[in-house]
N, C-alpha and C positions, 0 to 999 in steps of 0.2 A: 444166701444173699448177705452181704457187709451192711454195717450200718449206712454206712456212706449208699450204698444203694437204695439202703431202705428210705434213705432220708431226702434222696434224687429222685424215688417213683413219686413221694409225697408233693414235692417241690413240681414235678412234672403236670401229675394232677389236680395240683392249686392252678399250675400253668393253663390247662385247658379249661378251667372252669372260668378263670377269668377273662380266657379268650373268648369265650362264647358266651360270656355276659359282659362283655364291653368294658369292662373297666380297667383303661392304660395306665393308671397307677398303680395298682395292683398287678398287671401284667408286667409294668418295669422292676418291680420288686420281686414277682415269682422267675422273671429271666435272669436276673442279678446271682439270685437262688441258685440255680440252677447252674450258670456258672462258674460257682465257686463250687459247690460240689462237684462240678466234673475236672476244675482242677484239681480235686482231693482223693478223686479214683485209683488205684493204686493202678502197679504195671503192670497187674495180672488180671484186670478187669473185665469182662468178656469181651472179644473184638467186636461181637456185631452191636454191644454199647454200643463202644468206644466210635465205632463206623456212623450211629447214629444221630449218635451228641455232636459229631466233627460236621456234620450234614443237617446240623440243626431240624431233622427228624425226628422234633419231641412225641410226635404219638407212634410213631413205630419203636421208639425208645424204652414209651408207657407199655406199649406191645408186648414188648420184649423182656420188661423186667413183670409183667405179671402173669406171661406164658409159662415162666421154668423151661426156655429154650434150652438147650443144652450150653453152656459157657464153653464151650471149645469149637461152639460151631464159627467158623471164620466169614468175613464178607468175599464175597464173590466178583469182585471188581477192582480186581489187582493189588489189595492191599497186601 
């Protein structure tokens, strides 16, 4: 995992914590977070990410960087 990852699972999971404790200042600053790291991703990034962050799928995202899916596994819906 890259920093840049490491730093977008963390950003991710500040994300869900503040969604499920209510508090939308803190949610506009962990989404803010979140995307500027994913414009910092590089172009070799896993695609089922890259599929997820595009689909604003933050906890299949969380899923998916704390699984060790395999990074060449691709999305399955035409991309």
């Amino acid at each position: 995992m890259t920093n840049v990852e490491q730093e977008l699972r963390g950003a991710l999971l500040q994300f869900m914590q503040m969604t499920s404790s209510r508090q939308p200042e803190q949610i506009g600053e962990a989404l803010n977070r979140i995307l500027q790291l994913e414009h910092q991703l590089s172009a070799d990034a896993p695609p089922m990410l890259v599929h997820y962050l595009e689909r604003r799928s933050y906890q299949k995202a969380l899923d998916f960087l704390n699984s060790g899916h395999s990074e060449t596994e691709a999305p399955q819906c035409g991309r």
